[in-house]
C-alpha positions in Angstrom: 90.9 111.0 81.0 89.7 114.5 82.1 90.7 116.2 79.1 88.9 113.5 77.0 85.2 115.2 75.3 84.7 111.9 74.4 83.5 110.8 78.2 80.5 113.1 79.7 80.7 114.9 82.6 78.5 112.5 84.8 80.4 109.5 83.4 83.9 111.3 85.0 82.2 112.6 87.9 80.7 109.0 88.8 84.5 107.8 88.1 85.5 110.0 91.0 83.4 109.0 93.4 83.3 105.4 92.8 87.1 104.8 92.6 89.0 107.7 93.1 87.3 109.0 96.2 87.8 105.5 97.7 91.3 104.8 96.9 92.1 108.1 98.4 90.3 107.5 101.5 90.9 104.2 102.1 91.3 103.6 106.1 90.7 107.5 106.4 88.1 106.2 109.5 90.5 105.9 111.8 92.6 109.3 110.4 93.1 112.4 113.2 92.1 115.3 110.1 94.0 117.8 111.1 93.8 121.3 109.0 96.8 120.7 106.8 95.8 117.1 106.0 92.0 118.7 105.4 93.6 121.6 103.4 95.3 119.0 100.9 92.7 116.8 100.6 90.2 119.5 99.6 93.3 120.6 97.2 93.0 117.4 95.2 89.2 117.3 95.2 89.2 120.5 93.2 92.3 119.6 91.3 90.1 116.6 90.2 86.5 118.5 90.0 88.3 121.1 87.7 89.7 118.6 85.3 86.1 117.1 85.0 84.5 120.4 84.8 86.1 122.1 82.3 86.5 126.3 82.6 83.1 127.7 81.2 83.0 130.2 78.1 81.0 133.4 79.0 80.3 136.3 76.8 83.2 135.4 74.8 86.0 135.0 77.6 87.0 131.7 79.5 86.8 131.7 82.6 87.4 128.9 86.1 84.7 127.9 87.8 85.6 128.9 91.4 84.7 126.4 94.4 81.6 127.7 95.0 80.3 126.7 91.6 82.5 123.6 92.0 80.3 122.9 95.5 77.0 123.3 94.0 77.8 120.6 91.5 78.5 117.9 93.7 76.1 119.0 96.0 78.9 120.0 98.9 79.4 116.1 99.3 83.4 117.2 99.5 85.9 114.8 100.0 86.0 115.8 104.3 82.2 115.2 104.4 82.6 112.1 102.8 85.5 111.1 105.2 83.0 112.4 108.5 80.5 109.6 107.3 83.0 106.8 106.9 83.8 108.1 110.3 80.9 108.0 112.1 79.8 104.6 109.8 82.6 102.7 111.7 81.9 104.3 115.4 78.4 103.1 115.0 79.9 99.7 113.7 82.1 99.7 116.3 79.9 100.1 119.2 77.7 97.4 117.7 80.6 94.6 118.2 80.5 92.1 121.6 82.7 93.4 123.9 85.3 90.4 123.5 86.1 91.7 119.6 89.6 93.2 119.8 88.4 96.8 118.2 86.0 97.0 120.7 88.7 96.5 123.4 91.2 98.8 122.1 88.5 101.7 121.5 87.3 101.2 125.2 91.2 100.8 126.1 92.8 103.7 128.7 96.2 104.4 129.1 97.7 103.9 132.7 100.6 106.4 132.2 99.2 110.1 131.9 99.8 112.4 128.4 102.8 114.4 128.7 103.0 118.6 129.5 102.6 120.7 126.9 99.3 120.9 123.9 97.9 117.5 123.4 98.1 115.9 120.3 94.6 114.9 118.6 93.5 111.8 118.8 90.9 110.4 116.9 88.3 109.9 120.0 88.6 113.9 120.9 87.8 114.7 117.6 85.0 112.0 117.2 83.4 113.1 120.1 83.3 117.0 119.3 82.9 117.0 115.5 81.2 119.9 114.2 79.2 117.7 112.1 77.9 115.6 114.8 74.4 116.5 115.1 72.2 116.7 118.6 71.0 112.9 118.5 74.5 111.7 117.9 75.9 114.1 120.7 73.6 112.3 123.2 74.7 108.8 122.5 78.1 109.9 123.1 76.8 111.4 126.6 75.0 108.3 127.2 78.0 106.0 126.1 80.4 107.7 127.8 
């Protein structure tokens, strides 16, 4: 389908970000992204954005478009972006629910046994609560919650 002419550009693009993008990411809210996962994902983005967006013809030689041109087409809504606001989406949601809900219980849950020696794993709390794409109003509701 990404070699066709016969579908535009916006109609492929749209296709990608209303199924594709989706089925890829589909429970990525409770992922721990770490760089290799991050690295592969942005992989298959562009493997996908170049399919769409064919190489471009100038001064009679083809060229790629690189990411950067890549980025300015879909407005640097990347696929990790995209995963960052499904992210935060089901924090907010979560800290919305009555305490008795079960997700609310195992989000607020603490372990009784300590982590073992050595470099701690991520977890997905550690790297919800110092995103770099947190901004300064979201940073203070995580002081004030806790």
């Amino acid at each position: 389908m990404n070699e066709s002419r016969l579908v535009t550009k916006v109609s492929k693009l749209k296709l990608y970000r209303t199924v594709i993008r989706p089925i890829v990411t589909y429970a990525s809210e409770t992922w721990v992204l770490k760089e290799n996962i991050i690295q592969k994902l942005l992989v298959f983005e562009r493997k996908i954005l170049r399919g769409i967006f064919w190489p471009t013809k100038e001064k009679q030689t083809w060229r790629i478009n690189n990411s950067e041109e890549l980025n300015k087409v879909i407005k640097h809504e990347n696929i990790v972006n995209y995963i960052n606001a499904q992210r935060l989406s089901w924090f907010s949601h979560i800290q919305r629910m009555p305490e008795a809900r079960a997700a609310q219980k195992i989000f607020k849950w603490n372990s009784l046994t300590t982590r073992p020696r050595g470099r701690p794993k991520y977890r997905w709390q550690d790297i919800h609560h110092t995103g770099p794409w947190l901004n300064e109003d979201q940073k203070l509701v995580n002081l004030c919650s806790g």
